[in-house]
N, CA, C and O atoms as CSV, one atom per row, in Angstrom:
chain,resi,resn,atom,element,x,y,z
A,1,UNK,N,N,-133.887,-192.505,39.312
A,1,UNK,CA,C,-133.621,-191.478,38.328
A,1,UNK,C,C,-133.028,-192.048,37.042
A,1,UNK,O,O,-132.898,-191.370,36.022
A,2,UNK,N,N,-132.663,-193.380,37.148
A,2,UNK,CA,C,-132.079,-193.636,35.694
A,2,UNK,C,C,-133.360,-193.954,34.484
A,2,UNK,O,O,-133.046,-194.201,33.320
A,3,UNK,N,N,-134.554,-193.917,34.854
A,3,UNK,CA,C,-135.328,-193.707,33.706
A,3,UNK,C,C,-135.367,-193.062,32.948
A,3,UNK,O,O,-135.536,-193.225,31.739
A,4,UNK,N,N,-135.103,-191.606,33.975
A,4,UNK,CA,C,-135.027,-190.127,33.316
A,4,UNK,C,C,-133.812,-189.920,32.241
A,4,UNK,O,O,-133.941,-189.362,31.151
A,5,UNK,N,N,-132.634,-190.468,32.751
A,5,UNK,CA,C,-131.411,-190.262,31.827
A,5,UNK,C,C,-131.603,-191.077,30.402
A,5,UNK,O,O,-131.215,-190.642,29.318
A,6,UNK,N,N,-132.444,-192.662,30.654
A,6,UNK,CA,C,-133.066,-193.285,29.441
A,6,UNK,C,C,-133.735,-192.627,28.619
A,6,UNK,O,O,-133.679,-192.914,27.423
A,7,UNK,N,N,-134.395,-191.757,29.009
A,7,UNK,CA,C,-135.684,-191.186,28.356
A,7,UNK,C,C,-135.221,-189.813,27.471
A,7,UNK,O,O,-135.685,-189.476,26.382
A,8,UNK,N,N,-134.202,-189.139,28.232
A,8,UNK,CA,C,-133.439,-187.960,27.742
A,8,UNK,C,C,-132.280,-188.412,26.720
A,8,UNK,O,O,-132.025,-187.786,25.692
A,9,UNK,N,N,-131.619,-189.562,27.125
A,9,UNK,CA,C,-130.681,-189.716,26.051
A,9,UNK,C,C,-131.034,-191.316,25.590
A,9,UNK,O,O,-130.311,-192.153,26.131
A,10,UNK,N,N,-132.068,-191.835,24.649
A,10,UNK,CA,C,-132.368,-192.808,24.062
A,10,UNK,C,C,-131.400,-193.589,23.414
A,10,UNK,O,O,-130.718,-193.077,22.526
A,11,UNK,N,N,-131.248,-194.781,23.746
A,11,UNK,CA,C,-130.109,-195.602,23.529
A,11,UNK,C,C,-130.336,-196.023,21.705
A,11,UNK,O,O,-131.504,-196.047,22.091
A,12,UNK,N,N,-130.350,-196.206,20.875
A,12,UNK,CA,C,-130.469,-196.439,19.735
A,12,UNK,C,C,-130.078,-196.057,18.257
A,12,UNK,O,O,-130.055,-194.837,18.096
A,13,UNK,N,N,-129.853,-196.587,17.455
A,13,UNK,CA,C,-129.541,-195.931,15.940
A,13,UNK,C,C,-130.162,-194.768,15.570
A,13,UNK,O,O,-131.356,-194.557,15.358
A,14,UNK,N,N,-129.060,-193.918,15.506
A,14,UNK,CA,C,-129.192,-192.612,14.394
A,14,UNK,C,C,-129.021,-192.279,12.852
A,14,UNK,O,O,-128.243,-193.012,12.242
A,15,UNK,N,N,-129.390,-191.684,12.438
A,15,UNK,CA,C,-129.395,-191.706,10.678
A,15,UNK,C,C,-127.702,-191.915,10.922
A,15,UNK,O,O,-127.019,-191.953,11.946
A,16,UNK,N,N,-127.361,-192.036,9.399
A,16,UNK,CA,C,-125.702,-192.358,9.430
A,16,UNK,C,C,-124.853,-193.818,10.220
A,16,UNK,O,O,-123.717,-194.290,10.177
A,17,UNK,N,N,-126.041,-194.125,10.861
A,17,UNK,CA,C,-125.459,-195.751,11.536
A,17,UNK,C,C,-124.659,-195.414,12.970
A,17,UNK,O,O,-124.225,-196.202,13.810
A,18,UNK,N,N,-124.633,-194.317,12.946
A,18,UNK,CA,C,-124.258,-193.753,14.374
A,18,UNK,C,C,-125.513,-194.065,15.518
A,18,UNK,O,O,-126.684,-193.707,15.384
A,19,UNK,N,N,-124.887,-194.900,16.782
A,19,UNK,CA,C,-125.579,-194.995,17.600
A,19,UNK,C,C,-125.431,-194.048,18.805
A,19,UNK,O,O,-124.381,-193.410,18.871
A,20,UNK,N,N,-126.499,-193.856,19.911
A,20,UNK,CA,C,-126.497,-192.718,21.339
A,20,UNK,C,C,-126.888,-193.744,22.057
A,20,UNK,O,O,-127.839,-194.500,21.854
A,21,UNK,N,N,-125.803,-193.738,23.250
A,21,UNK,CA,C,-125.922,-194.419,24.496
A,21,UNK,C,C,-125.857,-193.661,25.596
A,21,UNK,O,O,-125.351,-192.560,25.381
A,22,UNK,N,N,-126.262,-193.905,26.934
A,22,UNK,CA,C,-126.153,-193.224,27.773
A,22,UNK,C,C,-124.563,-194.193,28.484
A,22,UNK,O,O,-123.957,-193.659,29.413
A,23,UNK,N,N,-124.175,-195.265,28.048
A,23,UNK,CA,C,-122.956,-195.308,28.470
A,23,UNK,C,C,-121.997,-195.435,27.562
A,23,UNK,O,O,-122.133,-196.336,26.735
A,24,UNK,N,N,-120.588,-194.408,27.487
A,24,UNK,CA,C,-119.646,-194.603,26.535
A,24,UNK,C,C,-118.524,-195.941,26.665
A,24,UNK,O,O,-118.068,-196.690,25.800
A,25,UNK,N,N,-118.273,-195.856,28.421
A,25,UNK,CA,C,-117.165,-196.325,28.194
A,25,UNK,C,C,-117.409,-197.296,29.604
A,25,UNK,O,O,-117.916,-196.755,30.587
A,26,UNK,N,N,-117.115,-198.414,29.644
A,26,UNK,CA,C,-117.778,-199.163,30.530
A,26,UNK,C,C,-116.998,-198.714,32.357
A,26,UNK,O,O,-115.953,-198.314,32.872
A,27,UNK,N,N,-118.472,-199.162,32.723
A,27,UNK,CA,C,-118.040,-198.085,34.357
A,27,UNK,C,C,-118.102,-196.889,33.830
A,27,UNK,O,O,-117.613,-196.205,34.729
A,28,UNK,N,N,-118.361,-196.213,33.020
A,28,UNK,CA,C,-118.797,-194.355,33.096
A,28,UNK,C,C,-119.405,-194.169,32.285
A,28,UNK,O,O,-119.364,-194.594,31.131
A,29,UNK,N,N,-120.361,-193.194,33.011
A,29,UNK,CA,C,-121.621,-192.847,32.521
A,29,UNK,C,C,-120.780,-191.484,31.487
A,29,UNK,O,O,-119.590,-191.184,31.582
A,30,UNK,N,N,-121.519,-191.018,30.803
A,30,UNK,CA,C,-121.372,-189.937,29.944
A,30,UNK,C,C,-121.498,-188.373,30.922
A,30,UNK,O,O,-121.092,-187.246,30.636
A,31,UNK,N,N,-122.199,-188.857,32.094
A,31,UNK,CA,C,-122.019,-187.113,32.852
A,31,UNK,C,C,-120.506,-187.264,33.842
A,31,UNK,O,O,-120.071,-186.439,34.646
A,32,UNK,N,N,-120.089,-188.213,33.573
A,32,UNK,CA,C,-118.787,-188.361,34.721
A,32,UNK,C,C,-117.219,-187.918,33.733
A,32,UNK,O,O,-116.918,-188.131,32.559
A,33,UNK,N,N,-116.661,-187.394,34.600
A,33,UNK,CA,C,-114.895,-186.608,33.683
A,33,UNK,C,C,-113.808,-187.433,33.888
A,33,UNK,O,O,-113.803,-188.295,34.767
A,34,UNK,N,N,-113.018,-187.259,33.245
A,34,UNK,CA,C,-112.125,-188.343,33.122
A,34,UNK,C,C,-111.082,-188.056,34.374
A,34,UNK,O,O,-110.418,-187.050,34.623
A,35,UNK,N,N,-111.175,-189.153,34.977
A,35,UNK,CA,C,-109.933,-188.761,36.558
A,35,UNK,C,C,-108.652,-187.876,36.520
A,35,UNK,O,O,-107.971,-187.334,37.391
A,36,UNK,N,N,-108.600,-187.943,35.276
A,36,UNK,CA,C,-106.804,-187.516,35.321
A,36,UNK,C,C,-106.514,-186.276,34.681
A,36,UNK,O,O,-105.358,-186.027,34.338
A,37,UNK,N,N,-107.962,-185.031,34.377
A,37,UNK,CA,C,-108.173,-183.807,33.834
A,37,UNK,C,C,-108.079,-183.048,35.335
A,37,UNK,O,O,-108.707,-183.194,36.383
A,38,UNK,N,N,-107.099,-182.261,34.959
A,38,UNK,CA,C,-106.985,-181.479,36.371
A,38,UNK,C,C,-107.891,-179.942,36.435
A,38,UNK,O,O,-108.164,-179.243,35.459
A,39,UNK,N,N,-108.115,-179.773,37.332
A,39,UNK,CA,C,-108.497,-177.939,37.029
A,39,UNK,C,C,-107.324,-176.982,37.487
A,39,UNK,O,O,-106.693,-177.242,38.511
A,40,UNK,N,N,-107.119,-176.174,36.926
A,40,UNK,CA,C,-106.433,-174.988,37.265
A,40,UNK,C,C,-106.985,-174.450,38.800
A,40,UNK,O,O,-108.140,-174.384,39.221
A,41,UNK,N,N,-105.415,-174.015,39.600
A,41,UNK,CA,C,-105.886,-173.459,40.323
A,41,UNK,C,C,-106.079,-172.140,40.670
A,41,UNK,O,O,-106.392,-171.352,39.778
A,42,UNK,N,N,-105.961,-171.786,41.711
A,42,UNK,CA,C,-106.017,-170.324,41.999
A,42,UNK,C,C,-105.100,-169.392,41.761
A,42,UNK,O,O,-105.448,-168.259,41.429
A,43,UNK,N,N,-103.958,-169.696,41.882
A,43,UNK,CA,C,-102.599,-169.618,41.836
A,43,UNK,C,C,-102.297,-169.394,40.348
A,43,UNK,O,O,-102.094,-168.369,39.698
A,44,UNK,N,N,-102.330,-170.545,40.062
A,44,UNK,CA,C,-102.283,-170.275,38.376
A,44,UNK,C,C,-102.940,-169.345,37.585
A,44,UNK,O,O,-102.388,-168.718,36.682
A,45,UNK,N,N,-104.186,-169.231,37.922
A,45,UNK,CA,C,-105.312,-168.329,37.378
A,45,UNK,C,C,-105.160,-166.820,37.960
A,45,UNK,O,O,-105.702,-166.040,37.176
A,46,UNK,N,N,-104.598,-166.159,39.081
A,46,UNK,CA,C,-103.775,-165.281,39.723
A,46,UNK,C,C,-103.021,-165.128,38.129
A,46,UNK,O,O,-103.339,-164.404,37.186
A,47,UNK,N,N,-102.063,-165.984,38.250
A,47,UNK,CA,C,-100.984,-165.388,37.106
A,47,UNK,C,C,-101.297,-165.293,36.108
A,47,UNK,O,O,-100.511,-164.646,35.415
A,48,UNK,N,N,-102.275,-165.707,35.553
A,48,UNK,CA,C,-102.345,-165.811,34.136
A,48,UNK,C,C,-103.483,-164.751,34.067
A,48,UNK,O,O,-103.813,-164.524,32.903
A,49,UNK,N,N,-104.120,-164.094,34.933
A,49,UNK,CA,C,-104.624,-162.982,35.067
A,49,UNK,C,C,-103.838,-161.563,34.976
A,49,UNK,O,O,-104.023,-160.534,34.326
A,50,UNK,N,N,-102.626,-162.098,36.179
A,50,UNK,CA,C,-101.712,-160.232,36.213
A,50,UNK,C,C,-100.514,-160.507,34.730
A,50,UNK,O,O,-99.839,-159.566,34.314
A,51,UNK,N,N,-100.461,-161.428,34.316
A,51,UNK,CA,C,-99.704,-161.586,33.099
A,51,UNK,C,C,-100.529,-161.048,31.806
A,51,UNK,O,O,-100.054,-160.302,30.949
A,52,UNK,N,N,-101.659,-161.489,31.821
A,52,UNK,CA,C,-102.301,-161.212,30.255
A,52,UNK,C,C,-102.669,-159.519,30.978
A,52,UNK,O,O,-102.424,-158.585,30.215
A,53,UNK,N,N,-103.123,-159.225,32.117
A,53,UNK,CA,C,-102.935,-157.731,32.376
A,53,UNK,C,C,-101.910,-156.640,31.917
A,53,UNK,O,O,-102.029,-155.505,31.456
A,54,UNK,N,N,-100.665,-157.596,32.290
A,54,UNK,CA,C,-99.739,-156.457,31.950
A,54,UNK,C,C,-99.422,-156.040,31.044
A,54,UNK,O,O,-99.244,-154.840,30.835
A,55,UNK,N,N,-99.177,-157.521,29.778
A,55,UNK,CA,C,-99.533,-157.747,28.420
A,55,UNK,C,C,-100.040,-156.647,27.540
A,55,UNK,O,O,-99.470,-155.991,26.668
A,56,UNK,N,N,-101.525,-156.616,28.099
A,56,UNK,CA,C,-102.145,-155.563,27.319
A,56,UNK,C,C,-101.855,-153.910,27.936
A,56,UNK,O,O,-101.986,-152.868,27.294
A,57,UNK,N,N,-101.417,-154.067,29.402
A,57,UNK,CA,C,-101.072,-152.237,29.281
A,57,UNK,C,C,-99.787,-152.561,28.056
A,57,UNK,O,O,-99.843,-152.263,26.863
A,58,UNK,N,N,-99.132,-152.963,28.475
A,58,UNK,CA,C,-97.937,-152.816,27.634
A,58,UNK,C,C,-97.961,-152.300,25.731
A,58,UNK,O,O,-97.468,-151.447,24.992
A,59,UNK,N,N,-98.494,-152.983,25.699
A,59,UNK,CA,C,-99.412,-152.939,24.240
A,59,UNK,C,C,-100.026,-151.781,24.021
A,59,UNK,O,O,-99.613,-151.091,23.089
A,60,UNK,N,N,-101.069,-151.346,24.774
A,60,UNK,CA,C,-101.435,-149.768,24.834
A,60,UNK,C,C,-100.852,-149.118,24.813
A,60,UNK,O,O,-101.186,-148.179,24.091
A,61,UNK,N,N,-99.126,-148.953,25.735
A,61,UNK,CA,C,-97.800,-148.132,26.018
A,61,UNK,C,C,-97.631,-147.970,24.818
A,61,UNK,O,O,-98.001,-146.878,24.386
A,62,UNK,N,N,-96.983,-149.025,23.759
A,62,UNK,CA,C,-96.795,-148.957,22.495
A,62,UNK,C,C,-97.323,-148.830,21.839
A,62,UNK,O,O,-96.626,-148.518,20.874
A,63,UNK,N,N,-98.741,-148.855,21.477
A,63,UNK,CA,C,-99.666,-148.290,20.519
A,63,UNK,C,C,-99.352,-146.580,20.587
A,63,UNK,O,O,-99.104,-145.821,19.650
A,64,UNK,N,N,-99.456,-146.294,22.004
A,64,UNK,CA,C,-99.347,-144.834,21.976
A,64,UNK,C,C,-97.839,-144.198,21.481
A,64,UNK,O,O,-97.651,-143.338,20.622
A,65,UNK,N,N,-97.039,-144.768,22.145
A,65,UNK,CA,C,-95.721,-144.919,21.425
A,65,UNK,C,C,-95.636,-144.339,20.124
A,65,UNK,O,O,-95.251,-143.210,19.823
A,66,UNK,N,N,-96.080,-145.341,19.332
A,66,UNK,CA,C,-95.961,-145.489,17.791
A,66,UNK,C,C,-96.865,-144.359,17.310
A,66,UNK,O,O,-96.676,-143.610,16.352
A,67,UNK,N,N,-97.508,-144.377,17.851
A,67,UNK,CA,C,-99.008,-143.075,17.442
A,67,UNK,C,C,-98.280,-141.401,17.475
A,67,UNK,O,O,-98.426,-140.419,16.747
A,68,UNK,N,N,-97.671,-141.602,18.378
A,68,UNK,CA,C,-97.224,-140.190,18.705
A,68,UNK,C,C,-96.075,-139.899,18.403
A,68,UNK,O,O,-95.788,-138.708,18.286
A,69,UNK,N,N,-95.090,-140.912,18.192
A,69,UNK,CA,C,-94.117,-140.978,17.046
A,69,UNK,C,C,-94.147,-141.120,15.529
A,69,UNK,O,O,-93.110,-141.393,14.925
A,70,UNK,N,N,-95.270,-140.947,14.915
A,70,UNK,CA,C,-95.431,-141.191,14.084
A,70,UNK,C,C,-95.177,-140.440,12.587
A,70,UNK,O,O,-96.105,-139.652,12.404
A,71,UNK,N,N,-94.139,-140.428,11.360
A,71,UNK,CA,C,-93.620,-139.543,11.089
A,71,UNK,C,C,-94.451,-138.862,10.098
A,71,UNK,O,O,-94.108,-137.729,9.760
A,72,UNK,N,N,-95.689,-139.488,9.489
A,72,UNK,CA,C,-96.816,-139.345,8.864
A,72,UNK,C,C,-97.692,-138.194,9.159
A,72,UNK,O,O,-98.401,-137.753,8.254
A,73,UNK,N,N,-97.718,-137.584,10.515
A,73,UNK,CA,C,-98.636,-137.649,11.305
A,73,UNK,C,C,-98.889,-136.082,11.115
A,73,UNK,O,O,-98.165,-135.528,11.942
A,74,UNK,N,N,-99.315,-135.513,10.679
A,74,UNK,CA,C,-99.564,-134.204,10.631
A,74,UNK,C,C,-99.294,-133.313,11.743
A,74,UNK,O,O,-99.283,-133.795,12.876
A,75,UNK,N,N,-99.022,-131.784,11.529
A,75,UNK,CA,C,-99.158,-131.303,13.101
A,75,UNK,C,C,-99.512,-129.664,12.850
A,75,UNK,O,O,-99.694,-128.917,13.811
């Protein structure tokens, strides 16, 4: 299969003197991530879900708040 990756990403000069390799950095290929990028887990993503949730009721609370307090407001 490494023909295919040759063939898709052509090793050679681009206008501007910029060159495309299929390897950046020696020992890694360009489809491989850098070891030490973590992913978020579940846990985290849990919270940062019921947090930006509550966030925005909260925000709505006070929109309405302000709306219905409002001294402008005709009646």
């Amino acid at each position: 299969m490494r023909p295919f990756v040759r063939a898709a990403f052509p090793a050679g000069p681009l206008p501007g003197g910029a060159t495309l390799s299929p390897r950046r950095k020696p020992g890694r290929t360009w489809l491989q991530v850098d070891p030490s990028a973590r992913m978020v887990t579940d846990v985290q993503l849990a919270i940062f879900a019921n947090m930006l949730g509550v966030s925005l009721f909260l925000l709505v609370v006070l929109y309405h708040y302000v709306a219905v307090n409002n001294p402008k407001r005709q009646e």
